[in-house]
gemmi code that builds the backbone of each chain (N, CA, C; Angstrom):
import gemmi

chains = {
    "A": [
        ("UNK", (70.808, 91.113, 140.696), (69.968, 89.908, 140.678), (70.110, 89.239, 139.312)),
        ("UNK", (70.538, 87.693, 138.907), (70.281, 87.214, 138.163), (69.368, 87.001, 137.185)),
        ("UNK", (69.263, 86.812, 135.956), (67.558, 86.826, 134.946), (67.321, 85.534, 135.672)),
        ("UNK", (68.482, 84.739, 135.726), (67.773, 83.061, 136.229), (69.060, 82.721, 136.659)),
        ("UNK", (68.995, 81.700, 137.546), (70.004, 81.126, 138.493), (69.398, 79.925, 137.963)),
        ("UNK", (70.593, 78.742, 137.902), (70.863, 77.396, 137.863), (70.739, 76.677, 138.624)),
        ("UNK", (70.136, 75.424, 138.774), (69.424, 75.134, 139.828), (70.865, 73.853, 140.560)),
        ("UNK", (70.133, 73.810, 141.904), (71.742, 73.177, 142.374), (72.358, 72.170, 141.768)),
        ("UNK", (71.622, 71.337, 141.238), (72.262, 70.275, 140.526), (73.086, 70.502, 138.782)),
        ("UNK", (72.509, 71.598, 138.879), (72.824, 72.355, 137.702), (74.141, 72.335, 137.349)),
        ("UNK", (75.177, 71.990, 136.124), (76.537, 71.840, 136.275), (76.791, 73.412, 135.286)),
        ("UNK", (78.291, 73.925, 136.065), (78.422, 75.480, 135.356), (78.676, 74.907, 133.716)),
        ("UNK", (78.119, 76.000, 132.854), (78.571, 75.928, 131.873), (79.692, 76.294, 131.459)),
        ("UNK", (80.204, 74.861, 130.125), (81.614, 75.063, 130.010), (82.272, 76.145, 129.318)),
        ("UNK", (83.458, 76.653, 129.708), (83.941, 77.749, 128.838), (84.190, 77.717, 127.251)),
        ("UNK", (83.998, 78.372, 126.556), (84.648, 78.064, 125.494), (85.544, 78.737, 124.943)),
        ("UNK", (86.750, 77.334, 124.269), (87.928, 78.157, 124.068), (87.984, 77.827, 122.450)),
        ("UNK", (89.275, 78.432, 121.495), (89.276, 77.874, 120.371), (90.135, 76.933, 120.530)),
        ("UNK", (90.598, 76.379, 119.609), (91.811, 75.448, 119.042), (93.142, 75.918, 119.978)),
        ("UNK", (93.217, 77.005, 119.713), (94.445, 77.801, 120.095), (94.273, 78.645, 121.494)),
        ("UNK", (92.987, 77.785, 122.153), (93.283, 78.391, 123.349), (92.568, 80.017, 123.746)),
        ("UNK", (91.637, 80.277, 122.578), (91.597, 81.908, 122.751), (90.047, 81.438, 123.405)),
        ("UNK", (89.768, 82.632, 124.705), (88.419, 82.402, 124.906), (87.646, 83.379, 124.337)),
        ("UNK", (86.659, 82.484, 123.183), (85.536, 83.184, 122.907), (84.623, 83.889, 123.839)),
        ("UNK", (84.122, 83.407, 125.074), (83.385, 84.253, 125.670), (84.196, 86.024, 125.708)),
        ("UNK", (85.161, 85.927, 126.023), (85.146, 87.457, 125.690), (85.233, 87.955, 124.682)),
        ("UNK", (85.489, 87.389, 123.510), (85.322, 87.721, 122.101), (84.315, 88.434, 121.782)),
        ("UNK", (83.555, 87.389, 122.246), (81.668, 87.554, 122.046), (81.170, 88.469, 123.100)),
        ("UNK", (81.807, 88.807, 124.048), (81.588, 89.956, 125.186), (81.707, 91.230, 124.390)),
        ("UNK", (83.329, 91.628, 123.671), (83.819, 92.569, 123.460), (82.956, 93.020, 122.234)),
        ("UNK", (82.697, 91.681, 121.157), (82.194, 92.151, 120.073), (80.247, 92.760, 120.818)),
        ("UNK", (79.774, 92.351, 121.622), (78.511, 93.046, 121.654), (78.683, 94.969, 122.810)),
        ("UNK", (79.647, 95.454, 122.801), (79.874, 96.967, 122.698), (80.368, 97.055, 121.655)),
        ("UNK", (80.076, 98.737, 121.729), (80.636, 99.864, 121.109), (81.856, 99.967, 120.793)),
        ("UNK", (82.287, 100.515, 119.518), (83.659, 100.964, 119.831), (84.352, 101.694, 121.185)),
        ("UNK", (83.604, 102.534, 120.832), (83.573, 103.739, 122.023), (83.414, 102.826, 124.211)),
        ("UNK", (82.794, 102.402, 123.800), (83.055, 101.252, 125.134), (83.905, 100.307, 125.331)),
        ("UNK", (84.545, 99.994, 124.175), (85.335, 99.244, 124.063), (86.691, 99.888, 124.287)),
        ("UNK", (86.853, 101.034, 124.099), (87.769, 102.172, 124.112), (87.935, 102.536, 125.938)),
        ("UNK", (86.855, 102.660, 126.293), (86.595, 102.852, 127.875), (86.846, 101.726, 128.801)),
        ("UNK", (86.849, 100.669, 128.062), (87.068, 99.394, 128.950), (88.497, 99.457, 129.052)),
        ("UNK", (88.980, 99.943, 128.006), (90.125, 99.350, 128.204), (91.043, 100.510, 128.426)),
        ("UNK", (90.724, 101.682, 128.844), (91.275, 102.780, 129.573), (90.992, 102.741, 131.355)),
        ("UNK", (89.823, 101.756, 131.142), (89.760, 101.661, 132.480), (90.346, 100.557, 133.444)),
        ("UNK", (90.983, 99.598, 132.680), (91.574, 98.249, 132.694), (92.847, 98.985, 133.139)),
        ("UNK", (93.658, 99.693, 132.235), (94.704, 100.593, 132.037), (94.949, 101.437, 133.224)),
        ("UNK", (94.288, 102.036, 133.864), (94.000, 102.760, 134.793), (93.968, 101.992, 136.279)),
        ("UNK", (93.774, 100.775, 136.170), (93.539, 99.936, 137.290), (94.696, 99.397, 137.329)),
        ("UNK", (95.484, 98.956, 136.245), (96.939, 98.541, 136.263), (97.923, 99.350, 136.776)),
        ("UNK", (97.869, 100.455, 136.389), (98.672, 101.218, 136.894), (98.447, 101.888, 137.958)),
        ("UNK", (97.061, 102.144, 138.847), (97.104, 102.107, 140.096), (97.734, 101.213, 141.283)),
        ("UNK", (97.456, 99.611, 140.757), (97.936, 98.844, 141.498), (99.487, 98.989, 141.374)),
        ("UNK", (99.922, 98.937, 140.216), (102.149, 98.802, 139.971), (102.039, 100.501, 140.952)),
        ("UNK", (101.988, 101.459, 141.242), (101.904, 102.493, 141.339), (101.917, 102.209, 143.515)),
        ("UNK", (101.222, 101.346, 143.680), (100.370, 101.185, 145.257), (101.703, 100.570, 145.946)),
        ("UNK", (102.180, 99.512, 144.705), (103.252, 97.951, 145.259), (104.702, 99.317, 144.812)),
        ("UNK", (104.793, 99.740, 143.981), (106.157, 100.322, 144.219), (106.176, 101.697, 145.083)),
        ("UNK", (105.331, 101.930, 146.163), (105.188, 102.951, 147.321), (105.769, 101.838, 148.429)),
        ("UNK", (105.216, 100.617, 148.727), (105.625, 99.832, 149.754), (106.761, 99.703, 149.723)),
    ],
    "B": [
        ("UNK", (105.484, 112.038, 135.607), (105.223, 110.820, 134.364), (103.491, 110.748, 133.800)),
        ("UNK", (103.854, 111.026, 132.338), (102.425, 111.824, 131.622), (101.501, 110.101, 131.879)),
        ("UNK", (100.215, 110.721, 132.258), (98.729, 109.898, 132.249), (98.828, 109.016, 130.819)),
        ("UNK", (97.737, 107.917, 130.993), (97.763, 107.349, 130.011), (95.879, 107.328, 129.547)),
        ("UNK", (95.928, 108.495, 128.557), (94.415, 108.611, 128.070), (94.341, 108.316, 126.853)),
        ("UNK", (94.040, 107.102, 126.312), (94.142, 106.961, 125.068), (93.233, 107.607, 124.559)),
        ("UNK", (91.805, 108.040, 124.736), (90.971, 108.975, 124.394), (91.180, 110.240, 124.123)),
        ("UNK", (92.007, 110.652, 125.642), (92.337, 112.416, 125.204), (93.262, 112.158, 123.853)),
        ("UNK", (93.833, 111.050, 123.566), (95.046, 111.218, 122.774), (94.757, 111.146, 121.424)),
        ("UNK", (93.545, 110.217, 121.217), (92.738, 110.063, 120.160), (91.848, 111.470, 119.181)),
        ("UNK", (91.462, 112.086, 120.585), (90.812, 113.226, 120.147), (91.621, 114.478, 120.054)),
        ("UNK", (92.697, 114.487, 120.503), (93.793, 115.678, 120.336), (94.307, 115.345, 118.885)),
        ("UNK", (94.041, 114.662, 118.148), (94.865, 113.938, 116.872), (93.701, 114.675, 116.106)),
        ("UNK", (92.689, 114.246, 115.974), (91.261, 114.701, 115.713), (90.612, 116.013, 115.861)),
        ("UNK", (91.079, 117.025, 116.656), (91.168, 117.638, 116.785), (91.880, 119.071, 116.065)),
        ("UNK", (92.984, 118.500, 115.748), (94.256, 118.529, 115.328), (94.006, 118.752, 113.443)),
        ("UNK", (92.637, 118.063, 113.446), (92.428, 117.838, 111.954), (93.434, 116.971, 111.170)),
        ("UNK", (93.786, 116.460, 111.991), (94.759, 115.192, 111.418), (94.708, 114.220, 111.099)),
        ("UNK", (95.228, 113.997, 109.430), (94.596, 112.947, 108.679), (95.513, 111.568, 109.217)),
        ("UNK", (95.123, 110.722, 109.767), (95.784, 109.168, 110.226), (94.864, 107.804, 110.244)),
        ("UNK", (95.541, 107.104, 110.021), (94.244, 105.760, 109.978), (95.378, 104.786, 111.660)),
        ("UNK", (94.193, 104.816, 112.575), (94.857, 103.938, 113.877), (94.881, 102.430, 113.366)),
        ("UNK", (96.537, 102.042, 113.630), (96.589, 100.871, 113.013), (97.014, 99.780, 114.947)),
        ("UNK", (97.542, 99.178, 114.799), (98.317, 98.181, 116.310), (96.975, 97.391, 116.915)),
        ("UNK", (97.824, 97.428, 117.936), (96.442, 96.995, 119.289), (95.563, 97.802, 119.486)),
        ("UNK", (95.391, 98.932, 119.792), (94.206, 99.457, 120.149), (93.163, 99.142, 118.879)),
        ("UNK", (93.711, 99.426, 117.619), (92.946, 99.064, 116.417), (91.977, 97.876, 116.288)),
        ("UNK", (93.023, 96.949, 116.887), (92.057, 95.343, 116.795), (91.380, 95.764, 118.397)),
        ("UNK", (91.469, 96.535, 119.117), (90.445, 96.348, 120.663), (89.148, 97.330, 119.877)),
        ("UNK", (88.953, 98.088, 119.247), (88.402, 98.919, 118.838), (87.691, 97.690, 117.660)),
        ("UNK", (88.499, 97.500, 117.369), (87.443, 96.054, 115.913), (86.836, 95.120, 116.916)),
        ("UNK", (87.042, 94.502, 118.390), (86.380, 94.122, 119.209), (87.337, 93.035, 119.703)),
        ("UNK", (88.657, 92.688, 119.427), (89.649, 91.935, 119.851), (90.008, 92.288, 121.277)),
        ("UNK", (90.540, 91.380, 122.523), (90.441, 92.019, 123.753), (91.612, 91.255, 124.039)),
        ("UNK", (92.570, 92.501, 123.297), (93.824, 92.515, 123.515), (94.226, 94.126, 124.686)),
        ("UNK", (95.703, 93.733, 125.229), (95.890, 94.867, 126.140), (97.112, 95.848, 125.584)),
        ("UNK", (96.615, 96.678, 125.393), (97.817, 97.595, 124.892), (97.559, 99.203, 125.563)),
        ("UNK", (99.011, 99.348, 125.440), (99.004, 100.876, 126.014), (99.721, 101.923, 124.992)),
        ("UNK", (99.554, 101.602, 124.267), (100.283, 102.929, 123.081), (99.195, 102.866, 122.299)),
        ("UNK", (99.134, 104.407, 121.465), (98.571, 104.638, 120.016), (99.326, 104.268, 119.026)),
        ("UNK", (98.922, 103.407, 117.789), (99.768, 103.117, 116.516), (99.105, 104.138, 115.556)),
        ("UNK", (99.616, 105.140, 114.945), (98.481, 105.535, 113.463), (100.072, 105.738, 112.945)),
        ("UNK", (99.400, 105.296, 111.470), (99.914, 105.832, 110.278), (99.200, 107.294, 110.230)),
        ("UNK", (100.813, 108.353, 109.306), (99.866, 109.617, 109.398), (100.008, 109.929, 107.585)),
        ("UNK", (98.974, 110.670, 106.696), (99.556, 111.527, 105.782), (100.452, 111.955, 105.737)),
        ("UNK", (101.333, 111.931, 104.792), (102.406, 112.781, 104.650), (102.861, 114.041, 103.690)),
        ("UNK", (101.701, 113.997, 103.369), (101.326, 115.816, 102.602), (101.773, 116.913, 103.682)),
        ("UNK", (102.220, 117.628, 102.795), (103.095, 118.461, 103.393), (101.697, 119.773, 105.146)),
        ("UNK", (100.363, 119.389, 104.475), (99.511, 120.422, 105.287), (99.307, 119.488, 106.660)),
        ("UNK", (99.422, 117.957, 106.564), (99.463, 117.353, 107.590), (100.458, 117.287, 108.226)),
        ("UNK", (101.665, 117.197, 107.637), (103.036, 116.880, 108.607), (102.722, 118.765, 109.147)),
        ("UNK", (102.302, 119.587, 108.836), (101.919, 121.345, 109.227), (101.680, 120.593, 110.467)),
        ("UNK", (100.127, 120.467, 110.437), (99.265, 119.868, 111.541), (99.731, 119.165, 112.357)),
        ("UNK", (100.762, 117.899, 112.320), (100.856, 117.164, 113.157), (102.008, 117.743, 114.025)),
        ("UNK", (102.747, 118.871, 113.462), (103.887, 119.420, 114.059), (103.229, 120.603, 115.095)),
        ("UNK", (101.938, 121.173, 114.907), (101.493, 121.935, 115.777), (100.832, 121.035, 117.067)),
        ("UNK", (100.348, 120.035, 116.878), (100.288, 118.970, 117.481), (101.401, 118.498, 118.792)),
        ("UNK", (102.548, 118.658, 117.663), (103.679, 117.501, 118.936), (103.354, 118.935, 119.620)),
        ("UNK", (103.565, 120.739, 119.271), (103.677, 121.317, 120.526), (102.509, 120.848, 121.592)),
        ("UNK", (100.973, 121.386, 121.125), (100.354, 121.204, 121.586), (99.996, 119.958, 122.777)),
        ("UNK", (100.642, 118.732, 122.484), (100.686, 117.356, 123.617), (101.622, 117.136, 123.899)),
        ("UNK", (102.765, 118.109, 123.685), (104.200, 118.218, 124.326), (104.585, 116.681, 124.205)),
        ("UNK", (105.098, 116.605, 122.722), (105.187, 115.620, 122.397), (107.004, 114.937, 121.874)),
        ("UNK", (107.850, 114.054, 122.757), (108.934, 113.639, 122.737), (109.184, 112.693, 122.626)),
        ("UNK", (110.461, 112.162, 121.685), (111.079, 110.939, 121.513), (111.178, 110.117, 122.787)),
        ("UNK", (110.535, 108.869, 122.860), (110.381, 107.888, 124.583), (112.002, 107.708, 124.703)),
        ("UNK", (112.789, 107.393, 123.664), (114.389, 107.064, 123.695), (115.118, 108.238, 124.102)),
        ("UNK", (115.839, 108.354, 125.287), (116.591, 109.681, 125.398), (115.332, 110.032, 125.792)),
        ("UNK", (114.337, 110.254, 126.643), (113.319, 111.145, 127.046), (113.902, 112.352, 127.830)),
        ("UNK", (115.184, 112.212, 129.076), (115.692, 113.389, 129.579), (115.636, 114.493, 128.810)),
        ("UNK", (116.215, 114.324, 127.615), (116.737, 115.288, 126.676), (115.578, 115.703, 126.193)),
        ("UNK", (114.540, 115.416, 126.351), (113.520, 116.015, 126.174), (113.503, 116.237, 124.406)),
        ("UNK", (113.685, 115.505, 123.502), (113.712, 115.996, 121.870), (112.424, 115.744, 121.225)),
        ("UNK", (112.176, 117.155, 120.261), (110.879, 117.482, 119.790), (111.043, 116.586, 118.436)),
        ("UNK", (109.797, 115.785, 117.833), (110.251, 115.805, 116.411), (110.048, 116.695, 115.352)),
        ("UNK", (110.679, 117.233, 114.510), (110.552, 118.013, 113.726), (109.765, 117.339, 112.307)),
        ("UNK", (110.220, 118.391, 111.271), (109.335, 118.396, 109.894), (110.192, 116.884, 109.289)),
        ("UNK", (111.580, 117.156, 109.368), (112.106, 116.550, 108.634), (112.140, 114.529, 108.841)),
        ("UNK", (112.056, 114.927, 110.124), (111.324, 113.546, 110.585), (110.161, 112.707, 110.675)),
        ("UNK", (109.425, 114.416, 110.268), (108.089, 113.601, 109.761), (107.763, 112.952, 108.600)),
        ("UNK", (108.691, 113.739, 107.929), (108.661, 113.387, 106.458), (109.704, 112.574, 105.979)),
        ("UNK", (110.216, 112.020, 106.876), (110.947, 110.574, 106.455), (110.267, 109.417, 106.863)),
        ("UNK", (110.925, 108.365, 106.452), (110.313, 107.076, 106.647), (110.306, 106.313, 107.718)),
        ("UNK", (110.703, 106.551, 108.796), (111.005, 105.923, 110.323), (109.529, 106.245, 111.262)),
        ("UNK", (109.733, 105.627, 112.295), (108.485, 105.132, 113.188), (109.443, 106.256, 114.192)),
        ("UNK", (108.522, 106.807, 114.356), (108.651, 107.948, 115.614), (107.813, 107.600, 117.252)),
        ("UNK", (108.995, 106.776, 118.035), (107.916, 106.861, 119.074), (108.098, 107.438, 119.976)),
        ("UNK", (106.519, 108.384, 120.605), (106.704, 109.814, 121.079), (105.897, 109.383, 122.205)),
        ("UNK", (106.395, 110.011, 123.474), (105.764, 110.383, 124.975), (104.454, 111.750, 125.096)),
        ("UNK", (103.718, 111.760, 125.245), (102.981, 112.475, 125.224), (102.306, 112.743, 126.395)),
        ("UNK", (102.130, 114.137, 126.610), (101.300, 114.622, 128.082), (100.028, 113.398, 128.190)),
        ("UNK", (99.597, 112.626, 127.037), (98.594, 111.683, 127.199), (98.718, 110.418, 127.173)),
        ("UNK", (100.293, 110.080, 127.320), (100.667, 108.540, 127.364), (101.557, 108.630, 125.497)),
        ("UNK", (102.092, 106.718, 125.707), (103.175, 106.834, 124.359), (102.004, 107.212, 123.019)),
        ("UNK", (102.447, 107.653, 122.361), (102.020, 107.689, 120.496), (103.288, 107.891, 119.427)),
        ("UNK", (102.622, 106.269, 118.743), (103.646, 106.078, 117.723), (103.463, 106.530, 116.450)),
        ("UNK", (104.134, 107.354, 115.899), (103.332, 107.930, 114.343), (104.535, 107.321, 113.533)),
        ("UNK", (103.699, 106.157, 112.396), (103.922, 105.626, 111.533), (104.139, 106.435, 110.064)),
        ("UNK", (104.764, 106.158, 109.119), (104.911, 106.848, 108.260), (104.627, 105.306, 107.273)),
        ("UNK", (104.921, 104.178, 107.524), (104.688, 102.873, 107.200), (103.978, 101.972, 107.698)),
        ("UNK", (103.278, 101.245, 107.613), (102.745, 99.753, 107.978), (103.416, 98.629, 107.411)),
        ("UNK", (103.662, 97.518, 108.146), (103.963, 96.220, 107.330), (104.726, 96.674, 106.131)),
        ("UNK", (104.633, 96.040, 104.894), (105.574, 96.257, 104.198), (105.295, 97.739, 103.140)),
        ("UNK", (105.647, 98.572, 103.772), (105.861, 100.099, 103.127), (104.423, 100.448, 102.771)),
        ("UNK", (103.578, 100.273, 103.496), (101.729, 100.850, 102.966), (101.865, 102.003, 104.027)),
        ("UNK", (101.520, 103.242, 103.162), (101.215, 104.207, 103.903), (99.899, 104.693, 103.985)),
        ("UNK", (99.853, 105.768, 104.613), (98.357, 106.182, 104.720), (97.341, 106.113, 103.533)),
        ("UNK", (98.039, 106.665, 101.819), (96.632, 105.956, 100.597), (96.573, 104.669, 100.486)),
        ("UNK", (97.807, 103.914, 101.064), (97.701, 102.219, 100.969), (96.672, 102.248, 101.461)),
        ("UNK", (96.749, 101.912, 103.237), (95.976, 101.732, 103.397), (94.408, 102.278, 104.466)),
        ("UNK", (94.110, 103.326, 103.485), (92.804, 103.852, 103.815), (91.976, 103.039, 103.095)),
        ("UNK", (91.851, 102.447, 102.175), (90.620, 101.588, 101.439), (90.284, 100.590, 102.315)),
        ("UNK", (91.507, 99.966, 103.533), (91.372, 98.998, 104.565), (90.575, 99.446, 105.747)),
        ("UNK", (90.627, 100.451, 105.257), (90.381, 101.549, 107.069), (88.722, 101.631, 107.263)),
        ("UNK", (87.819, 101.569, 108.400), (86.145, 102.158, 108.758), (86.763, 103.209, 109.734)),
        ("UNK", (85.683, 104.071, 109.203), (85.536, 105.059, 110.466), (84.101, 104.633, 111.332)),
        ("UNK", (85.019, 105.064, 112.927), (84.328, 104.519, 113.832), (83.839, 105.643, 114.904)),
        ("UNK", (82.970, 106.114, 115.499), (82.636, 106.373, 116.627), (83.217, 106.150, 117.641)),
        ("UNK", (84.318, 107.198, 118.227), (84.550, 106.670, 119.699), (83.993, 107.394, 120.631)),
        ("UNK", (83.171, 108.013, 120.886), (82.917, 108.640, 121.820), (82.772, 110.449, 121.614)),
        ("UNK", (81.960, 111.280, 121.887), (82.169, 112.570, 122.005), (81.800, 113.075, 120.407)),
        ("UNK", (80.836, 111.710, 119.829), (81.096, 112.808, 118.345), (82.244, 112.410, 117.508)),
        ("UNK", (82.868, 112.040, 118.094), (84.453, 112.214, 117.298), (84.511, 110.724, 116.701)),
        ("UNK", (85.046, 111.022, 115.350), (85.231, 109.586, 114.258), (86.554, 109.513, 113.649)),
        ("UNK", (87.072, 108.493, 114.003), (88.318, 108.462, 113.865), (88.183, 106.992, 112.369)),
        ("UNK", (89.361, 107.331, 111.560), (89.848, 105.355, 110.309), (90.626, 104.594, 111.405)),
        ("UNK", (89.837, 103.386, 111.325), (90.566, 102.408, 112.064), (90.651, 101.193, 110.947)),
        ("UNK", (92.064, 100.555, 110.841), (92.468, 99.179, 110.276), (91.729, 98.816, 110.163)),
        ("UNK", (91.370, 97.584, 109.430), (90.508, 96.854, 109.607), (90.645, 95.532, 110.171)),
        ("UNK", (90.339, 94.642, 110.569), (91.282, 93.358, 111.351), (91.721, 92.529, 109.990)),
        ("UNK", (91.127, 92.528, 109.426), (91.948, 91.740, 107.994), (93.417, 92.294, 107.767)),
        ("UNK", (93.389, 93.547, 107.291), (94.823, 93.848, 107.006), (95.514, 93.791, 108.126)),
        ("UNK", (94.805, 94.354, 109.528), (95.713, 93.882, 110.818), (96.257, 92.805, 110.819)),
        ("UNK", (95.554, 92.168, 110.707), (96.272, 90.451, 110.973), (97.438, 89.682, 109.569)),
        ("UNK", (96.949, 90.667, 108.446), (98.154, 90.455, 107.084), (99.037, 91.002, 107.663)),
        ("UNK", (98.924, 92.526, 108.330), (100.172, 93.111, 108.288), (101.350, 92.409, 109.821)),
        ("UNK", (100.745, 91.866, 111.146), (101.024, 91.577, 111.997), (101.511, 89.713, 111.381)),
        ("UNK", (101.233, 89.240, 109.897), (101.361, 87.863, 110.067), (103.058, 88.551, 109.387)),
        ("UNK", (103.111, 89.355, 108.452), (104.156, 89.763, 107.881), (104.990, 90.251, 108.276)),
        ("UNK", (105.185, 90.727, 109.990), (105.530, 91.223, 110.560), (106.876, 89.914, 111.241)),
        ("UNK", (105.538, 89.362, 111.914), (106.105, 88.049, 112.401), (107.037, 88.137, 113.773)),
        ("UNK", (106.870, 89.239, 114.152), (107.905, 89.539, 115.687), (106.800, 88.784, 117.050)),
        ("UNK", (107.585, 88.545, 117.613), (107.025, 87.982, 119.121), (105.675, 88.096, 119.386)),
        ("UNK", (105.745, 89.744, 119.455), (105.108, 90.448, 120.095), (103.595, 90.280, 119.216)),
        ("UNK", (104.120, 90.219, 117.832), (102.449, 90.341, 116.943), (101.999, 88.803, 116.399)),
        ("UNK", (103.383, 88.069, 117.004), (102.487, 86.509, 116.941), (101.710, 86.441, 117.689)),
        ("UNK", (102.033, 86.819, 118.746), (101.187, 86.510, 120.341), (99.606, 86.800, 120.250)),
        ("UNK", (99.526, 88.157, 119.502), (98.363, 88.647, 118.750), (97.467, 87.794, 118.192)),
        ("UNK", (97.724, 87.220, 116.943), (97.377, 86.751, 116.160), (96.584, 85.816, 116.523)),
        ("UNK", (96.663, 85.256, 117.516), (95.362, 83.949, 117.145), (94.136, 84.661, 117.930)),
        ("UNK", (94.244, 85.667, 119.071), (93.107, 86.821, 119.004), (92.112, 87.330, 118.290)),
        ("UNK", (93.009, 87.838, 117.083), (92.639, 88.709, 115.851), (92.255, 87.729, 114.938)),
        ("UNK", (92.545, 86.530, 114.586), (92.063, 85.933, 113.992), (90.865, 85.160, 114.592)),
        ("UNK", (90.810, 85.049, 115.499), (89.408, 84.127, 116.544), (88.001, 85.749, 116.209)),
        ("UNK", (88.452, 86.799, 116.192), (87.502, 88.043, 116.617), (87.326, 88.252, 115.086)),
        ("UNK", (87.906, 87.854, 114.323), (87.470, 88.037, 113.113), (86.830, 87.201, 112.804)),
        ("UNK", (86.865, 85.680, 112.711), (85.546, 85.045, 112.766), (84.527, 84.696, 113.429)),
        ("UNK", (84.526, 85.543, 114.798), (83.328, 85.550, 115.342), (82.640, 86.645, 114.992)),
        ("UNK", (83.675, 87.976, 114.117), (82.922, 88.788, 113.549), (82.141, 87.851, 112.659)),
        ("UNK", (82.852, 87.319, 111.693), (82.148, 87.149, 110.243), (80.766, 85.632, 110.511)),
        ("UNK", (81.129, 85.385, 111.539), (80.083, 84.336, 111.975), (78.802, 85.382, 112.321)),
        ("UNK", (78.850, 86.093, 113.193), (77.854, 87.362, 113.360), (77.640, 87.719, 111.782)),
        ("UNK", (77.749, 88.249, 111.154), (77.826, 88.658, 110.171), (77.707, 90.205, 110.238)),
        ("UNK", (78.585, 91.151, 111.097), (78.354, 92.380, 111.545), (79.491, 93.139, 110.575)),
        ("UNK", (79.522, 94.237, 110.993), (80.633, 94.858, 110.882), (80.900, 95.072, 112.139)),
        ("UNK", (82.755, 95.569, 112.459), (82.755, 95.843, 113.318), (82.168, 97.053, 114.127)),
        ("UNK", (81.991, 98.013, 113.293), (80.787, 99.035, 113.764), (79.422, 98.417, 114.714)),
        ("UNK", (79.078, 99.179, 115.540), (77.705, 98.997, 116.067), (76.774, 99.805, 115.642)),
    ],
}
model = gemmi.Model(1)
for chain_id, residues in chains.items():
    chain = gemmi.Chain(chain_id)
    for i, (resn, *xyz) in enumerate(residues, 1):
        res = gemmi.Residue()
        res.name, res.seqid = resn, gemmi.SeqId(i, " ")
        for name, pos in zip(("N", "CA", "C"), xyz):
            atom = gemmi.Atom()
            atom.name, atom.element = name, gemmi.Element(name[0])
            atom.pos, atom.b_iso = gemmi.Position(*pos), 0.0
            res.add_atom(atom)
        chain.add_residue(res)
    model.add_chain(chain)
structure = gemmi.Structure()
structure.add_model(model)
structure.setup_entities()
């Protein structure tokens, strides 16, 4: 469940990128964990990649 | 074909009592950059009780040159203790043990650059810091660590805009 939903007329908020294209929202995602979660995210990212290359080179 | 745990691999190093500061990509994902990488980078000591350690090590994570992997080749002392980038296959995925960073900084270079961080389990590992990451990756200048760079430089000033460390 959402803290709050946007009401229909409501327009999504815009992404933000830098100069160069980098999106801060995950910047600002990554920087509010842990190292240690940050470590897990991305073993688990890792783990999902190579399940899928792993699924497509069985077919 | 060995798993890819960057954790087990982290803490087998650590374990190991092995003095290294983690430098590459995982370094800046760990400073909070959300970059994708699949290898370990550390620079290691090269005192003679660590290259000990890190050689009980390669047995211990059955640890081999990725080039020529058939042949299955161990690295030895003498390779530890030279100046070349050793990159090794490990029962826990690749690990690259540095003997250099960027331009010839080794492990007393740069530990004054390095925080130790919490990853999990207790265990505290020196990680880069994104400043020298991003000196040593601008000095670098290959493809691969331009591509980086405007990442590491965006996560560093949204660090310093926070005004955090990268620690939590």
């Amino acid at each position: 469940v959402p803290d709050s939903e946007a009401t229909p007329d409501e327009p999504a908020p815009e992404p933000e990128y830098s100069e160069d294209g980098v999106d801060l929202s995950l910047i600002r995602w990554m920087l509010s964990l842990t190292p240690a979660e940050r470590l897990q995210f991305l073993e688990q990212r890792i783990r999902d990649i190579l399940a899928i290359r792993e699924l497509n080179a069985r077919k | 074909m060995p798993g890819n745990n960057l954790f087990a691999a982290l803490r087998s190093l650590h374990d190991n009592r092995i003095e290294f500061i983690l430098v590459g990509g995982l370094a800046g994902v760990l400073s909070g950059a959300p970059l994708q990488t699949y290898d370990v980078d550390i620079v290691y000591c090269r005192d003679p009780e660590n290259v000990e350690r890190i050689l009980r090590w390669v047995g211990e994570v059955d640890a081999i040159f990725r080039i020529q992997s058939a042949r299955r080749l161990r690295p030895n002392e003498t390779h530890l203790q030279g100046a070349g980038h050793l990159n090794l296959l490990t029962r826990y995925g690749p690990v690259d043990l540095l003997a250099f960073a960027g331009s010839n900084l080794g492990f007393a270079e740069l530990l004054p650059h390095s925080t130790a961080m919490d990853i999990g389990e207790g265990i505290r590992i020196r990680v880069l810091n994104l400043e020298k990451l991003i000196e040593i990756k601008e000095e670098l200048g290959t493809g691969k660590d331009k591509a980086a760079l405007p990442i590491l430089r965006q996560t560093l000033r949204e660090l310093r805009k926070k005004g955090s460390q990268p620690m939590r």
